[in-house]
C-alpha positions in Angstrom: 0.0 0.0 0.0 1.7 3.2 -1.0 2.3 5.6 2.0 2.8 9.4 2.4 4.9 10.7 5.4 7.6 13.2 5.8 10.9 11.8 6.4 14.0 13.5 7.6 17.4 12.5 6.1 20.3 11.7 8.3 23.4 13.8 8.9 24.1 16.4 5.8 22.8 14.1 3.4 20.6 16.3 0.7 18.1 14.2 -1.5 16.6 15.2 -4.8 13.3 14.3 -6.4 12.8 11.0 -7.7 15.9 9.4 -6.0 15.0 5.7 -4.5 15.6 5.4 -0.7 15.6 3.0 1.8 14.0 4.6 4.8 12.8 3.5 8.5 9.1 3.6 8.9 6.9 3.0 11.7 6.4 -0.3 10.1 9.9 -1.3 9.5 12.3 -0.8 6.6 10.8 0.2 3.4 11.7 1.5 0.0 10.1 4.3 -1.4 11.1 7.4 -3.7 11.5 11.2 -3.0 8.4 13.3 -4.3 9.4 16.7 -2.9 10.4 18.9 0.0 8.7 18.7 3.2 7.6 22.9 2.8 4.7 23.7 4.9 2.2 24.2 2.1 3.3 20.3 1.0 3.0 19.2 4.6 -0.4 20.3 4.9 -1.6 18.6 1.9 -1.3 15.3 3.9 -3.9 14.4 6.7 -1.8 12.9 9.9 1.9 12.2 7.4 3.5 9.7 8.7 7.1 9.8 9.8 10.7 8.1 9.6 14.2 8.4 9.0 16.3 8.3 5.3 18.6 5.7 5.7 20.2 5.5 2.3 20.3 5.9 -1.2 18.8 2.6 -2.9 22.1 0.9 -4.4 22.7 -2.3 -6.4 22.6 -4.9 -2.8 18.7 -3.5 -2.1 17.8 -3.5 -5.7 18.5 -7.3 -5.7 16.9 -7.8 -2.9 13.9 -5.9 -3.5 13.7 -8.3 -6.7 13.9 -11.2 -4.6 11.5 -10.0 -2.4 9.0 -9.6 -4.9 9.5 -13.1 -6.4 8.9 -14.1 -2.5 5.5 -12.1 -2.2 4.6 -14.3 -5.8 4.9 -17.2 -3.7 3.4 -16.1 -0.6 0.7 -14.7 -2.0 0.0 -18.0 -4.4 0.2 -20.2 -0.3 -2.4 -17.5 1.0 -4.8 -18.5 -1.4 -4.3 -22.4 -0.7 -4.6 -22.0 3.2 -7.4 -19.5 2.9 -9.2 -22.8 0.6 -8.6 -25.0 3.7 -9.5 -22.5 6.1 -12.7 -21.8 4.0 -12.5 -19.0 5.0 -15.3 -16.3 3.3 -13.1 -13.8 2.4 -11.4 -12.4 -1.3 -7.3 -12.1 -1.4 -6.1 -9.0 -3.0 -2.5 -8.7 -2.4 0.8 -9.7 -0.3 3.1 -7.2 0.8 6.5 -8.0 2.0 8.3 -5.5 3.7 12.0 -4.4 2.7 13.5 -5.4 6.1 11.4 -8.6 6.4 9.9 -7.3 9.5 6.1 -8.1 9.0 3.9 -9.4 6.0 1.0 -7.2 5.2 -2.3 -9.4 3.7 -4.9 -7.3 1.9 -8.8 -9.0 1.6 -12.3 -8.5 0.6 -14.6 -9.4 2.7 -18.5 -8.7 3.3 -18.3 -8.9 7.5 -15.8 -10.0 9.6 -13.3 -13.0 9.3 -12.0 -15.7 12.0 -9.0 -15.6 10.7 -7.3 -16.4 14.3 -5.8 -20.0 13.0 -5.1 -19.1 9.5 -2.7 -15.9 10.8 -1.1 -19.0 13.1 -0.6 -21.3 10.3 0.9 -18.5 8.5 3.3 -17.0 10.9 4.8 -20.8 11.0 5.2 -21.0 7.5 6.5 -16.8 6.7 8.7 -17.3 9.9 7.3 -13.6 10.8 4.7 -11.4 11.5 1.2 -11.4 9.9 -0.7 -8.4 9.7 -4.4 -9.0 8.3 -5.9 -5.6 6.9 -9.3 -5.6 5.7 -10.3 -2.9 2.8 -13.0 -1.9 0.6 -13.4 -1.9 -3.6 -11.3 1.6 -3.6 -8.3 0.7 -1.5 -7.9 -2.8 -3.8 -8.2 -0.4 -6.6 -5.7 1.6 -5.6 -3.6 -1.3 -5.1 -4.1 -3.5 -8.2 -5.7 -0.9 -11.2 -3.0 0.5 -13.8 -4.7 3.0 -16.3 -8.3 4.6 -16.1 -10.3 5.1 -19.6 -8.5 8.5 -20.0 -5.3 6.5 -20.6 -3.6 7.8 -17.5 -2.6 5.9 -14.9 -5.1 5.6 -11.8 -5.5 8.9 -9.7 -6.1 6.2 -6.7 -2.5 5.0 -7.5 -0.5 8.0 -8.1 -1.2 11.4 -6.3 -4.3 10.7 -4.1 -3.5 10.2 -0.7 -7.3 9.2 0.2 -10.4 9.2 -1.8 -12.7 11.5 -1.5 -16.4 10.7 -1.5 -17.7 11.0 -4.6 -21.8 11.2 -5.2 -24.6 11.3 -8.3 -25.2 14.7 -7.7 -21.7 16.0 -8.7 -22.0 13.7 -12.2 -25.4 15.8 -12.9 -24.3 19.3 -11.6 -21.3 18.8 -14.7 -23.9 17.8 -16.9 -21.8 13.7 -17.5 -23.6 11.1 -18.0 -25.1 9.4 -15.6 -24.5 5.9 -17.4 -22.9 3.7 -14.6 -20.6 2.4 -17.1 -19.0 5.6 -18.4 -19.0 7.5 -15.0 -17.2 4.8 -13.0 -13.9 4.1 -12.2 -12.1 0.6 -12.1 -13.5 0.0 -8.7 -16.6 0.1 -9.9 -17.4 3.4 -7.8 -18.0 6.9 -9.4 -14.7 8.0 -10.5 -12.5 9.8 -8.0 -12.1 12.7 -11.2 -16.0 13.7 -11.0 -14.9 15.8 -7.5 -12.0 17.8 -9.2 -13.8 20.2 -11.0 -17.0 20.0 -8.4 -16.2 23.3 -6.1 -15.6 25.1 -9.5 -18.7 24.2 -11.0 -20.4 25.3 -7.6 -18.8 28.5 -7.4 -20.3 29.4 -11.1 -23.4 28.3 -10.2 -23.9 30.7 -7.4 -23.3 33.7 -10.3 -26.3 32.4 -11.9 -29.8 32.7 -11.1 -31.7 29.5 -10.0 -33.8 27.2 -12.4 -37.7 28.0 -12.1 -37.5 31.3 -11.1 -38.7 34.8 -12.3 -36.5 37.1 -13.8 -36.3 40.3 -15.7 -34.1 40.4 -18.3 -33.1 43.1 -20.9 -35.9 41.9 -23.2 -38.4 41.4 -20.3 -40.0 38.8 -18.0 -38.6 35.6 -18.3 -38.9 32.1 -16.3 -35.4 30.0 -15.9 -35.3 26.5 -17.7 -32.2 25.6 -17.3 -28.4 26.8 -16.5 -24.8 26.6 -18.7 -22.2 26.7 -16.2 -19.4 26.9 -18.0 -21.1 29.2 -20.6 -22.0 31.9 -18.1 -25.7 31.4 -19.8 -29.2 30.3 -18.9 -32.1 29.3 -20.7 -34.9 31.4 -20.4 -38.4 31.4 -21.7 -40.2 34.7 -22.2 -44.1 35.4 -21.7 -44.8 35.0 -25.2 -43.8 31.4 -24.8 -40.4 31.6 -26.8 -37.6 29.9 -25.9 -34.0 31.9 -25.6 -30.3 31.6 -24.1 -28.8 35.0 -22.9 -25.5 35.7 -20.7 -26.3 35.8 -17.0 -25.4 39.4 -17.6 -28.4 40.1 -18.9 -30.6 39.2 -16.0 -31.3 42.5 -14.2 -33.4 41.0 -11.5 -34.3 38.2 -9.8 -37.9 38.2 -8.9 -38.8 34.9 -7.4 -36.5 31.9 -6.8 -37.9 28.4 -7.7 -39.3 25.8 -5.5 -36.7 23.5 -4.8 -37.3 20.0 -5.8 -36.4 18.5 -2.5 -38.8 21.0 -0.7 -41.5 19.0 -3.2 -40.8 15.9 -2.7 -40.9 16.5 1.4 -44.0 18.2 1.2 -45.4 14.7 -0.2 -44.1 12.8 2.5 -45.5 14.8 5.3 -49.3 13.6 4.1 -49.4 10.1 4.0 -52.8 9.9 4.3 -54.0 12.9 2.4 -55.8 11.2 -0.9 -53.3 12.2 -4.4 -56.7 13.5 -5.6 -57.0 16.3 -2.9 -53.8 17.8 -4.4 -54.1 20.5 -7.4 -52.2 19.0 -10.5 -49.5 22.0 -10.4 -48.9 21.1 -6.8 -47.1 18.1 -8.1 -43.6 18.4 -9.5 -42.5 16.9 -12.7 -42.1 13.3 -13.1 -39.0 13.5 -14.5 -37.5 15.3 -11.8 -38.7 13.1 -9.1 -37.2 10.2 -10.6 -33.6 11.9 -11.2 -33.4 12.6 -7.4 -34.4 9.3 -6.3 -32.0 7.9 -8.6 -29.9 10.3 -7.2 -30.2 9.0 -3.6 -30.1 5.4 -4.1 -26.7 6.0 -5.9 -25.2 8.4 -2.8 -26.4 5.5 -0.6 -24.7 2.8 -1.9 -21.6 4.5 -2.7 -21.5 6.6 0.9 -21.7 2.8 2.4 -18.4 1.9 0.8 -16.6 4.8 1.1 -17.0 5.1 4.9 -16.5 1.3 5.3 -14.0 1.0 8.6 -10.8 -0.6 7.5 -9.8 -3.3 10.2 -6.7 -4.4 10.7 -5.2 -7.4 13.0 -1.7 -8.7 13.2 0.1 -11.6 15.2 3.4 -11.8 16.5 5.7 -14.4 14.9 
């Protein structure tokens, strides 16, 4: 699992960016790479870095040893997968990571609830002659373990400069106007793509300049009624009182007389009448089909995906 921390070098030793290190971790010894100096603006990227000490620069010893070592997490991983058959044990493998110094081996699994994995960490721990730490995660994390290149060709945000992943819901894909087909909006998780929230506070902050959808406004060619909005643009749709149908610059809106309901203000006045009979309310009192089914669509997809991004990684380790 690739780690962020700041890391202090030893002695007058200066490091440049990109160089391959060996440093001490909180975990043990571990290889990594130089991304940049520790500045405070860089620090405070990183929620709770972790820290350590620069041993060395990588030289030819450690690189044939890292090569060994990841011909010996091949093997280890391939023996997981047998004892966790004997075990039957309801749980999906995802990767084996051997640490530099040999200090611990990290196992990375899918599974739906918790595992009774006591005996298979013992049986383990004989065989690896060292520690065995179990860490559960979720569809994102193996993502950002196992995924290579996303469909824009580029290699996985998950896997290269995202330190965590941000939730990501429905309602950002429709405020940029993307399609909401699950196949074209997700990533290789199979969760809304991390890249939907990069442009997200942008697209809010236009927003605000514009006036709301539904409501009454007088414009430089009269009273008009918002239909719908161009973010980027700067421009809304607008439809006059004599029924035609125009886009002008949010410039040209003078006033706004009356904001629009808002849809979720609809949909909870339904709810607060169980009982009251559909035929009691007036036909305009009811907001568009269409609209109603977006949110609920809307919902069910924020549910699912909030319920995965929040799922608590667990971890568990015995001694060797």
């Amino acid at each position: 699992m690739r780690n962020l921390g700041v890391f202090s070098p030893r002695g007058g030793d200066v490091f440049s960016r990109g160089q391959q290190i060996i440093a001490r971790t909180s975990r043990g010894l571990e290889a990594g790479e130089i991304l940049c100096e520790a500045t405070d603006e860089a620090v405070s990227q990183i929620q709770e870095p972790k820290t350590g000490q620069i041993l060395r620069r990588l030289n030819d010893d450690d690189i044939r040893d890292l090569r060994k070592m990841f011909e010996q997490e091949r093997r280890e991983y391939a023996i997981c997968e047998e004892r966790i058959k004997e075990h039957q044990l309801d749980m999906q493998l995802a990767d084996v990571e051997h640490l530099y110094g040999g200090e611990r081996v990290v196992i990375y699994y899918l599974a739906e609830g918790r595992v009774d994995f006591r005996e298979l960490v013992k049986v383990l721990a004989k065989e690896f002659q060292t520690r065995i730490e179990m860490r559960q995660i979720g569809v994102r994390d193996e993502a950002k373990l196992l995924a290579d290149y996303g469909d824009c060709g580029k290699p996985v945000c998950c896997n290269t400069h995202l330190s965590e992943m941000p939730p990501v819901s429905m309602k950002m894909a429709k405020l940029q106007r993307a399609t909401l087909d699950p196949s074209k909006i997700s990533g290789r998780c199979g969760r809304l793509k991390c890249c939907l929230r990069y442009e997200y506070d942008t697209y809010q902050d236009l927003q605000r300049d514009l006036p709301p959808i539904g409501a009454d406004v007088i414009t430089a060619g009269g009273r008009a009624r918002v239909l719908a909005q161009e973010i980027l643009a700067g421009q809304v749709l607008v439809e006059m009182e004599d029924m035609r149908r125009i886009v002008i610059p949010a410039a040209d809106v003078l006033t706004v007389l009356a904001r629009g309901k808002k849809r979720r203000d609809d949909d909870s006045a339904l709810h607060t009448a169980p009982d009251q009979s559909a035929t009691a309310l007036m036909e305009d009192e009811l907001p568009p089909a269409e609209l109603i089914s977006d949110d609920r669509l809307a919902d069910l997809v924020d549910s699912e995906d909030e319920l995965s991004d929040h799922m608590d990684d667990s971890a568990w380790e015995a001694p060797g």
